[in-house]
RODO-2510 file (C-alpha; in nm, 4 decimals, decimal comma):
residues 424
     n   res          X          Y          Z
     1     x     0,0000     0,0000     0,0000
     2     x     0,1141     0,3535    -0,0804
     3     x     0,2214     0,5892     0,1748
     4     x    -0,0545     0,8463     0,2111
     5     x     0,2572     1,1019     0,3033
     6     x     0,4516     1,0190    -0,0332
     7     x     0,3674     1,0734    -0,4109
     8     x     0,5011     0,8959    -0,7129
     9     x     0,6588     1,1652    -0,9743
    10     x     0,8266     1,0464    -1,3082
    11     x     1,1244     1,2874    -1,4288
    12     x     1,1646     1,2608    -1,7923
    13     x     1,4948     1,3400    -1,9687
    14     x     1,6119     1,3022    -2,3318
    15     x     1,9264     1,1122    -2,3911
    16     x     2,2575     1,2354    -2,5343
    17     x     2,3219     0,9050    -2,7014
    18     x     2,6316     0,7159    -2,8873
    19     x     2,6417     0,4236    -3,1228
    20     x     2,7599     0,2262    -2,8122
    21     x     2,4967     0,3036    -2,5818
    22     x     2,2389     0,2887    -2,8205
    23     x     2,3281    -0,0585    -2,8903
    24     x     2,3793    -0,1745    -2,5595
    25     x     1,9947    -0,0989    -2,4929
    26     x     1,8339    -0,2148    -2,8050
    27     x     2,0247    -0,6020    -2,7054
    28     x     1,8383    -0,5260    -2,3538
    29     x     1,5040    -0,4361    -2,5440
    30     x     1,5184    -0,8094    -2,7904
    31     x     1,6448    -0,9389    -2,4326
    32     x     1,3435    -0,8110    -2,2330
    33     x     1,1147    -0,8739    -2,5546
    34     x     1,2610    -1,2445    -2,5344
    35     x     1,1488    -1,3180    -2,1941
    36     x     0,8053    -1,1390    -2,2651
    37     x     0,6875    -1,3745    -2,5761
    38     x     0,8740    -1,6831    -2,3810
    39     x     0,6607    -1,6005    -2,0868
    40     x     0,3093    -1,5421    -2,2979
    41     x     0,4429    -1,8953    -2,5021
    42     x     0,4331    -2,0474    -2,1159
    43     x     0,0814    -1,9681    -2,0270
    44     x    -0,0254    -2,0529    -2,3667
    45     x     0,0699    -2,3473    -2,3772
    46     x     0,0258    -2,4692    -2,0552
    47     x    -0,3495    -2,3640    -2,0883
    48     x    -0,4345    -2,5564    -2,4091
    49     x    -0,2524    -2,8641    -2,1947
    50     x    -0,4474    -2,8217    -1,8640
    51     x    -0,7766    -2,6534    -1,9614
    52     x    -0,8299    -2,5229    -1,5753
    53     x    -0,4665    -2,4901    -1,5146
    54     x    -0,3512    -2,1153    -1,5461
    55     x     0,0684    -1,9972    -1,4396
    56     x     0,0561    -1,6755    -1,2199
    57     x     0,3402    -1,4585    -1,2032
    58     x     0,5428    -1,6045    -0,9013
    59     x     0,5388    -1,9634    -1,0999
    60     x     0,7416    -1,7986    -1,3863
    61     x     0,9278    -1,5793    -1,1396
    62     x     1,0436    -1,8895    -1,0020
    63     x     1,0961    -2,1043    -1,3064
    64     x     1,2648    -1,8000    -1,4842
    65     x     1,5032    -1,8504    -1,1522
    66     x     1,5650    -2,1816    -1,2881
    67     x     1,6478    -2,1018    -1,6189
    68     x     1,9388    -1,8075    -1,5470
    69     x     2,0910    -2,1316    -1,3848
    70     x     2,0959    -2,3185    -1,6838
    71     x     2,0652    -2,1199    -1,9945
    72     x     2,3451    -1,8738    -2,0433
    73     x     2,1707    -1,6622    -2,3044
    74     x     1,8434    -1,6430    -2,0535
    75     x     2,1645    -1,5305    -1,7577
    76     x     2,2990    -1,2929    -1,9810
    77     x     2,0180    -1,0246    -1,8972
    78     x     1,9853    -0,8006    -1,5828
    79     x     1,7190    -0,9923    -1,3204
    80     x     1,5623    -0,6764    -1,3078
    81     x     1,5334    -0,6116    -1,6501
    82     x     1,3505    -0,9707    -1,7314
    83     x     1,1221    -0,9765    -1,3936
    84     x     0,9807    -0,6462    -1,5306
    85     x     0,8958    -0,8106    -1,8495
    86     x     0,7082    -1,0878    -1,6425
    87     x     0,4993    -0,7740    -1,4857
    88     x     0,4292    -0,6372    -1,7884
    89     x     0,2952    -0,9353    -1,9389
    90     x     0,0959    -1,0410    -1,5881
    91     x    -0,0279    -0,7406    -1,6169
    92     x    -0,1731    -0,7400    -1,9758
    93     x    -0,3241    -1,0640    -1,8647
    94     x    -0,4989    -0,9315    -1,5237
    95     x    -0,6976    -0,6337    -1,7245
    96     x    -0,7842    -0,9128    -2,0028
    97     x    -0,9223    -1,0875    -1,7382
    98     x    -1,1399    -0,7237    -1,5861
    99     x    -1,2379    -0,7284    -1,9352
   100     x    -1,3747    -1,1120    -1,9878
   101     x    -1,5819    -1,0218    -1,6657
   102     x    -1,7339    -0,7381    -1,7807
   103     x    -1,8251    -0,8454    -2,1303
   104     x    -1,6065    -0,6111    -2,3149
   105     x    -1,4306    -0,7196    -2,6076
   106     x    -1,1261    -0,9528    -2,4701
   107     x    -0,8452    -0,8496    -2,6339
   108     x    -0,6157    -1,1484    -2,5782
   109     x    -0,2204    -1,0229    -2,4662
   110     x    -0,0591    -1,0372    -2,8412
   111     x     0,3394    -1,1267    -2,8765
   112     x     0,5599    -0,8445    -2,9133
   113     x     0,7688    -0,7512    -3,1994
   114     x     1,0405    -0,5446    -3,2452
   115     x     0,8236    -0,2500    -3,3165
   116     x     0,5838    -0,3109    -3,0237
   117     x     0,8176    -0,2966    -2,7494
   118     x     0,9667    -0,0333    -2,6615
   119     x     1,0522     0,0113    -2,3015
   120     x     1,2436    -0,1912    -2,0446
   121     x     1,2722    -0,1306    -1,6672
   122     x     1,4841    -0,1773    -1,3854
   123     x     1,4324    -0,1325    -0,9552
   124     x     1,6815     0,0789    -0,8383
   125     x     1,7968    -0,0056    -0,4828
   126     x     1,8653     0,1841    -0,1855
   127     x     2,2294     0,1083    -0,1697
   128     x     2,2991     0,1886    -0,5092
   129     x     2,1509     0,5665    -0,4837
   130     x     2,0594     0,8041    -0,7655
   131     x     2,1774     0,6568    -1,1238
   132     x     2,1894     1,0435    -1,2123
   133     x     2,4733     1,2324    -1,1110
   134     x     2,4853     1,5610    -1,2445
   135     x     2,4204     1,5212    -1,6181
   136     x     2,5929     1,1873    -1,6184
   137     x     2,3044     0,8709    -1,6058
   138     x     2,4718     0,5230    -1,5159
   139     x     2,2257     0,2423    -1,6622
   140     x     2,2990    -0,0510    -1,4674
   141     x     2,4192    -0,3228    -1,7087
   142     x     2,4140    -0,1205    -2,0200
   143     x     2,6635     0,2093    -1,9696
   144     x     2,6842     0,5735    -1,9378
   145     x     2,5153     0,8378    -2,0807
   146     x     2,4690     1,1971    -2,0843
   147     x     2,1506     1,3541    -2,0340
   148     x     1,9668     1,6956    -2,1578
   149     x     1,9204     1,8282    -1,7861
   150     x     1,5567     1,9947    -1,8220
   151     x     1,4775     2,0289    -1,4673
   152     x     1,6311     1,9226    -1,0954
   153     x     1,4856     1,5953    -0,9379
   154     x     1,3813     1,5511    -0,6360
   155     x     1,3000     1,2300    -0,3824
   156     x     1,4191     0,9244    -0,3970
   157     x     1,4476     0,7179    -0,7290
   158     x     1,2512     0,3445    -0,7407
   159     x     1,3275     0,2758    -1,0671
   160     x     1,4765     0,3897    -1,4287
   161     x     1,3446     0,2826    -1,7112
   162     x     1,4917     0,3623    -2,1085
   163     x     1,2078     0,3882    -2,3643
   164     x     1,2467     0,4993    -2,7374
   165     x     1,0529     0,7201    -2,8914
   166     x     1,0666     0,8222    -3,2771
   167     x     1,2907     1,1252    -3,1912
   168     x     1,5328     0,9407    -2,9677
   169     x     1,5535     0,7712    -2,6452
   170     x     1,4722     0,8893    -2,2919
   171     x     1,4809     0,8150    -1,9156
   172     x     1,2487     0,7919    -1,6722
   173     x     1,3326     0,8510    -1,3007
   174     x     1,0208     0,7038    -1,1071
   175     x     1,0590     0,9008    -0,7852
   176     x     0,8824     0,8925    -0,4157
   177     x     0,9173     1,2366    -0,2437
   178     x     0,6787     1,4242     0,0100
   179     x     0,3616     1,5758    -0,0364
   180     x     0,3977     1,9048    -0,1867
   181     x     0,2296     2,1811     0,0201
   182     x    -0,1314     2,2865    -0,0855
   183     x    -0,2842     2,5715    -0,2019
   184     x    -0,4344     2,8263     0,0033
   185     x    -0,7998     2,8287     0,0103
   186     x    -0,9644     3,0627    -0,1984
   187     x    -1,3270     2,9686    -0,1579
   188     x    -1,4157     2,9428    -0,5347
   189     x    -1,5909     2,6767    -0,6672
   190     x    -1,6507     2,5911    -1,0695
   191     x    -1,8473     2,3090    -1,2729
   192     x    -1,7106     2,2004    -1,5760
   193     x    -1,8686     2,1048    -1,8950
   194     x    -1,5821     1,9687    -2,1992
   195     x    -1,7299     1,9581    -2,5224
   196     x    -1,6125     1,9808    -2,8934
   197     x    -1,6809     2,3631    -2,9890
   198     x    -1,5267     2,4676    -2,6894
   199     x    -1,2379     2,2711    -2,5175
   200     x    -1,4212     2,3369    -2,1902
   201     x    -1,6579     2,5746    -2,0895
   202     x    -1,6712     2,7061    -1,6531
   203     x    -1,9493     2,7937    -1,4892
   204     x    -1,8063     3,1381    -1,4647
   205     x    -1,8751     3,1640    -1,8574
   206     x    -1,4954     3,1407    -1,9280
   207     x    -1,4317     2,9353    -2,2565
   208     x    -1,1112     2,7225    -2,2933
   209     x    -1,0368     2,7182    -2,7101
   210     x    -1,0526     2,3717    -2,8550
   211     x    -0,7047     2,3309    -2,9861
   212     x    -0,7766     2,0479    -3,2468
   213     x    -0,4323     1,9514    -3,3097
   214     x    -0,5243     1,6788    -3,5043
   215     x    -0,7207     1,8681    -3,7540
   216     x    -0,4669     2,0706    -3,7750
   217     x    -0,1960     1,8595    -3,8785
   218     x    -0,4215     1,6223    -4,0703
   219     x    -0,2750     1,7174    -4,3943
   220     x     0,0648     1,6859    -4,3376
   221     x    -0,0416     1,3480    -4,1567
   222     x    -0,2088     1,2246    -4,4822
   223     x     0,0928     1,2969    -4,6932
   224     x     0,3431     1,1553    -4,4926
   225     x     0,0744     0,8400    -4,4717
   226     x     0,0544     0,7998    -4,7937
   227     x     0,4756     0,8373    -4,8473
   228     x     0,4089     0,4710    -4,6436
   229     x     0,2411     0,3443    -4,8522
   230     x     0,4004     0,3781    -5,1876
   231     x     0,7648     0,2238    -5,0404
   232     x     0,8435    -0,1204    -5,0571
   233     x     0,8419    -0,3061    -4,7416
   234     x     1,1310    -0,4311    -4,6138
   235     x     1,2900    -0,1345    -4,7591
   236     x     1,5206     0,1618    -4,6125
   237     x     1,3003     0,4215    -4,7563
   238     x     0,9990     0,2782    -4,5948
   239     x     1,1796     0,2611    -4,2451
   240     x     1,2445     0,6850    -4,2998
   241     x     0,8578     0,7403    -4,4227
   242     x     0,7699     0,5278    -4,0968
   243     x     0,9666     0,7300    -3,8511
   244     x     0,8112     1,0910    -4,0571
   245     x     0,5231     0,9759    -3,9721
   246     x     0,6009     0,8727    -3,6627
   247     x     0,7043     1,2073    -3,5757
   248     x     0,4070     1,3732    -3,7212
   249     x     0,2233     1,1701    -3,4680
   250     x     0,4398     1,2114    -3,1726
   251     x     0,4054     1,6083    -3,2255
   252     x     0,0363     1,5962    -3,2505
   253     x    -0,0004     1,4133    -2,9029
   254     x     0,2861     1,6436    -2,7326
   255     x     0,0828     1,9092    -2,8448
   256     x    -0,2371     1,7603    -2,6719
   257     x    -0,0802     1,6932    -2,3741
   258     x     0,0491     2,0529    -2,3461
   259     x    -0,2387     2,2038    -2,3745
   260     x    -0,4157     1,9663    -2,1060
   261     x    -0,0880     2,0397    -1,8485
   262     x    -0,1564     2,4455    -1,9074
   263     x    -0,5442     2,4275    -1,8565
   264     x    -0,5105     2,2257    -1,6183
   265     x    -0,2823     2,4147    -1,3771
   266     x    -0,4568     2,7250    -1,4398
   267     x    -0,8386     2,5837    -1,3180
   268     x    -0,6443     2,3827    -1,0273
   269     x    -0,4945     2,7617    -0,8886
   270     x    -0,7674     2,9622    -0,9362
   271     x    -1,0855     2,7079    -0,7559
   272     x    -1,0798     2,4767    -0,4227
   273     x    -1,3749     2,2514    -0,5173
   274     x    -1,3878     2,1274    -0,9091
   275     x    -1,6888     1,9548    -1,0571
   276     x    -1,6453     1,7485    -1,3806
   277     x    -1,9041     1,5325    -1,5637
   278     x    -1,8657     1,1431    -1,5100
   279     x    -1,8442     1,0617    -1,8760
   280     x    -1,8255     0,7587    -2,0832
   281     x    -1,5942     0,7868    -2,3261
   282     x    -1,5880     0,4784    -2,4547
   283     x    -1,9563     0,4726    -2,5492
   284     x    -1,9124     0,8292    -2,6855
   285     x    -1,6302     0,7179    -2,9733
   286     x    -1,8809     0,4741    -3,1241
   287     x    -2,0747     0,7523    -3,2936
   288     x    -1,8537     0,7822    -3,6370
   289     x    -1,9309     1,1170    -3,6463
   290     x    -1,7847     1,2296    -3,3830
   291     x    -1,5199     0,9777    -3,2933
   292     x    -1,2482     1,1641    -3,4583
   293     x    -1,2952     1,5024    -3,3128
   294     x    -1,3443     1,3610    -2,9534
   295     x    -1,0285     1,1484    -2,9522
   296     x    -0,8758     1,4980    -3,0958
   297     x    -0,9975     1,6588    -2,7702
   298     x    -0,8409     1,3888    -2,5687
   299     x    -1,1131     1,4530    -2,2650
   300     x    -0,9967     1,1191    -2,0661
   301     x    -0,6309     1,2039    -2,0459
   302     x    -0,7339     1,5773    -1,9364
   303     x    -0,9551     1,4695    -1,6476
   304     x    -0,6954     1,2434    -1,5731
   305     x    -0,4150     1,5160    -1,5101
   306     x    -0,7279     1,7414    -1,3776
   307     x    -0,7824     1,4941    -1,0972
   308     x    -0,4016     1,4346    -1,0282
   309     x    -0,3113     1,7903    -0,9978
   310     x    -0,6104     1,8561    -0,7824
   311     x    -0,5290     1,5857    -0,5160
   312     x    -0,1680     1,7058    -0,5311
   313     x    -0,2902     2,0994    -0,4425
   314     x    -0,5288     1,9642    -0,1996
   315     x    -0,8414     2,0811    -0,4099
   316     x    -1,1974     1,8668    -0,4038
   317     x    -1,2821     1,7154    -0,7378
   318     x    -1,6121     1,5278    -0,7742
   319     x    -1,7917     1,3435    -1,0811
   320     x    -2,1472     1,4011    -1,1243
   321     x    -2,3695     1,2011    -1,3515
   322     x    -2,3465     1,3393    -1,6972
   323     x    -2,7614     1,3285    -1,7712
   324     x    -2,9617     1,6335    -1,9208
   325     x    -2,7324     1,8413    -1,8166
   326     x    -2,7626     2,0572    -2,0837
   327     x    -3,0784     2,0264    -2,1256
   328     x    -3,2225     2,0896    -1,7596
   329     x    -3,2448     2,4457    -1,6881
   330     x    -2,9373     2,5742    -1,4504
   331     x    -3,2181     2,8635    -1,3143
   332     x    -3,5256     2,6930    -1,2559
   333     x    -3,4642     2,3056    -1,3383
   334     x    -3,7405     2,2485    -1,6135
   335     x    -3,5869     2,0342    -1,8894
   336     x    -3,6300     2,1589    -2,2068
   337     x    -3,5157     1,9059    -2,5168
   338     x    -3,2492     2,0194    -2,7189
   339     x    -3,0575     1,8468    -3,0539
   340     x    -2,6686     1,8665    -3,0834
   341     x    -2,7191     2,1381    -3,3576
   342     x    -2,8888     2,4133    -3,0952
   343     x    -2,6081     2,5812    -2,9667
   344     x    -2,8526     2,8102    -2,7030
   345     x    -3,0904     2,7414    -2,4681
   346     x    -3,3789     2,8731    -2,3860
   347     x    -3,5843     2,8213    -2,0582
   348     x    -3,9732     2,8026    -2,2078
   349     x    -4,1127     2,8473    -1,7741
   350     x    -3,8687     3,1147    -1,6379
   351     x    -3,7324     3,2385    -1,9912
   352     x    -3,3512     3,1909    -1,8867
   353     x    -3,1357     3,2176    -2,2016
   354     x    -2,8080     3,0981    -2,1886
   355     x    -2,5272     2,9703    -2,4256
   356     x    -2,5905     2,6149    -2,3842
   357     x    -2,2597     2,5129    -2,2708
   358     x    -2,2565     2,7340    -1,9728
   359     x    -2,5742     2,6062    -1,8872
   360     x    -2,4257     2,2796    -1,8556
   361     x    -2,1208     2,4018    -1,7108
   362     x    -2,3573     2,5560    -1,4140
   363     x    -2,5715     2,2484    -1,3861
   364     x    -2,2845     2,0410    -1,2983
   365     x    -2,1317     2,2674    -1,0480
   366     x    -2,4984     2,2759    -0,8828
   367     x    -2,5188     1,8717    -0,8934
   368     x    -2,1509     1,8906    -0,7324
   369     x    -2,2790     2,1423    -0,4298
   370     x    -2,6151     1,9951    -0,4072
   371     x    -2,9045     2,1095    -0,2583
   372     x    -2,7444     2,3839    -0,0367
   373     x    -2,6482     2,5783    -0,3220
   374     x    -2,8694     2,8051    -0,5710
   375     x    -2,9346     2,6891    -0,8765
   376     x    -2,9294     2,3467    -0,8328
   377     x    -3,1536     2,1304    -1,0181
   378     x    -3,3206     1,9097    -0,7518
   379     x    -3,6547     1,7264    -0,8001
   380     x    -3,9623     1,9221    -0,6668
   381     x    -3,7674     2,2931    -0,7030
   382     x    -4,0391     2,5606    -0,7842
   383     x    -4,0123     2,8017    -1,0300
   384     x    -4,1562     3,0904    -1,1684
   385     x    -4,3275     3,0663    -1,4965
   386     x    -4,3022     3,4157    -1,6802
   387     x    -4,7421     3,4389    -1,6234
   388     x    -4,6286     3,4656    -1,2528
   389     x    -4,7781     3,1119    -1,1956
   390     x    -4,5583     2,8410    -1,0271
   391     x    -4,4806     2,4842    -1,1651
   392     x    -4,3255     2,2378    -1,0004
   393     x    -4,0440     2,0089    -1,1628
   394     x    -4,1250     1,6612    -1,2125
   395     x    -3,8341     1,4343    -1,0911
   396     x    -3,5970     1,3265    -1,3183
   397     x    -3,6542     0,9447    -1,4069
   398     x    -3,3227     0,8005    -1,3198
   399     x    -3,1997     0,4563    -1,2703
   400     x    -2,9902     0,3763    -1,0345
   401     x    -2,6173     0,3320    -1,0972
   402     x    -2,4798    -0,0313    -0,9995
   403     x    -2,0686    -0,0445    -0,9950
   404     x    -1,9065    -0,3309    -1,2067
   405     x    -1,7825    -0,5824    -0,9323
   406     x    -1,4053    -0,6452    -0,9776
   407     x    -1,3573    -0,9581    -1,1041
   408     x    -1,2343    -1,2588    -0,9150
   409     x    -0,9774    -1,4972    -1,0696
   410     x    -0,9332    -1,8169    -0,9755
   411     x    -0,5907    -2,0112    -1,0015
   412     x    -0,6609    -2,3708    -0,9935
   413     x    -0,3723    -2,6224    -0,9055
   414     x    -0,2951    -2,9579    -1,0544
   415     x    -0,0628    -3,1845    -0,9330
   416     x     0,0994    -3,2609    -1,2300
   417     x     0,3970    -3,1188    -1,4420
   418     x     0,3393    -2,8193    -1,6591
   419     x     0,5386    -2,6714    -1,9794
   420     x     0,8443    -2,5353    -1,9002
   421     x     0,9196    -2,1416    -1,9022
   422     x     1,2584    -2,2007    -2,1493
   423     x     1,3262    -2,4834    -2,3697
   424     x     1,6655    -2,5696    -2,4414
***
């Protein structure tokens, strides 16, 4: 369990490479990738032999023990390096598993090649201390390097791992330091409605620009595409159009991700209690339409860093439930139906007009605060009619929510002998 006094920070850093180092980690990568299609081989295997038998991690831990002892190409890699691998791959198996449960599409854990694995790890220990000294990194079991020093670290480092990206290769200093201090209270709360026009919209009526970086660089994305496509495979010329592109890409989501950092920050400083819409994403992208443009937005990975920063600053941020609420009147609470296309809304009881966004934006900070707080849209809330009358809104027909239970797998033992991890 994580220490409630301690946070987990990754420092990224670009590498100052040479032809040495560089080929000292991509032997560590096929190594790492080895042990990871070995290890998916095992359970494979060992599943079409014992229907109801299924290898955990700590049997391959063990039995990957057993073969450093006896294979010298299996020895020749780091511990550290190859019992991440096993992680990796347990893991891919555990969220196949989350995913069986629910009745999602499965998804079974694929083998890896060389251009689907990218990444290998190591623990650092105690003893050993910071693997960064100044702008000197020491990879254990692969060499020196020197590093573009962007900013200082701080904590203590867990582990290292080397990943390459299209532009180079990096490191990344997992780190546990202390709390950071939070924010002084400012007494400001805001509801927050994302959408496609608009980035975001606040309850204040402040609009955050949609930056549509992948619109944006769609054309230069279709060219370099298509450069793909008319190369041979196999071919050196292909291998250059592949990395363009890959660039292309890798600027577009940088981009994203830059933009979701900045807004962020800026919401996190200026409000102490942060209301978001619970939405799901996942049933949103099946509408063709739209699927593009909301994948463009990138609303899950903003939330995400949303909800990070505001734990960190020791702000509140709650999910409400996403329903009518831009169609349910932030003033008065009637619900008034409205297509995608109508970009206003119009209150036909008390006559409230409102950009419809804001609306919504002001209907989830009042589902956030509750009843307590004006403007929220609670069932049986009178309102004024513009005759002077009163009507009374009806409650909202609402079924209630039921969380997925997690899973439980089962590891059944036999007492009989498996498939080994390594064959020699």
């Amino acid at each position: 369990m994580a220490d409630p006094d301690y946070i987990v920070k990754t420092f990224e850093f670009k590498l100052r490479t040479n032809k040495k180092f560089v080929a000292a980690c991509e032997e560590k990568l096929e190594q790492a990738r080895f042990v990871y299609n070995c290890a998916l081989e095992h359970r494979k295997l060992n599943y079409q032999t014992y229907v109801k038998y299924s290898v955990n991690f700590c049997q391959q831990s063990r039995e990957l023990t057993e073969a450093r002892s006896l294979l010298p190409e299996v020895k020749a890699c780091l511990r550290t390096i190859q019992s991440d691998a096993l992680e990796k791959l347990d893991a891919a198996f555990q969220a196949f598993f989350k995913r069986v449960a629910k009745g999602d599409a499965p998804g079974f854990p694929r083998f890896k090649g060389q251009d689907r694995y990218h990444t290998f790890s190591q623990k650092i220990e105690p003893q050993r201390g910071c693997p960064l000294k100044g702008d000197k990194l020491t990879v254990p079991g692969v060499g020196t390097c020197r590093v573009r020093l962007s900013r200082e670290i701080a904590g203590t480092v867990k582990q290292l791992r080397i990943t390459r990206r299209a532009d180079g290769w990096f490191a990344l200093l997992v780190c546990d330091l202390e709390k950071p201090a939070v924010l002084p209270v400012i007494g400001e709360s805001v509801g927050i409605d994302v959408g496609l026009e608009s980035f975001a919209t606040l309850s204040t009526g402040e609009v955050i620009d949609n930056p549509r970086c992948l619109r944006k660089a769609e054309r230069q994305l279709k060219t370099a595409q298509r450069k793909v496509s008319r190369r041979k495979k196999g071919s050196n010329r292909r291998k250059k159009a592949i990395r363009e592109l890959q660039l292309q890409h890798l600027t577009v989501k940088r981009q994203r991700r830059d933009h979701h950092f900045k807004t962020a920050k800026s919401i996190v400083k200026e409000f102490d209690r942060i209301a978001v819409e619970d939405l799901k994403i996942k049933n949103m992208v099946r509408n063709p339409k739209l699927a593009k443009s909301i994948g463009d937005a990138g609303w899950g990975g903003f939330l995400e860093i949303l909800t990070v920063k505001a734990v960190s600053a020791g702000r509140e941020i709650e999910k409400v439930a996403p329903a009518y609420t831009s169609q349910d009147c932030s003033r008065c609470g009637e619900r008034c139906r409205l297509s995608l296309a109508c970009r206003e809304f119009k209150c036909l009881v008390c006559g409230y007009v409102a950009h419809r966004d804001v609306n919504a934006a002001l209907n989830v900070k009042a589902r956030a605060l509750g009843s307590n707080d004006p403007g929220s849209t609670l069932a049986g809330q009178v309102c004024s009619a513009p005759s002077g009358s009163q009507a009374v809104v009806p409650a909202p027909a609402s079924e209630p929510r039921t969380e997925a239970a997690e899973p439980v797998v089962k590891v059944l033992r036999l007492n009989t002998d498996v498939q080994p991890l390594f064959r020699a």
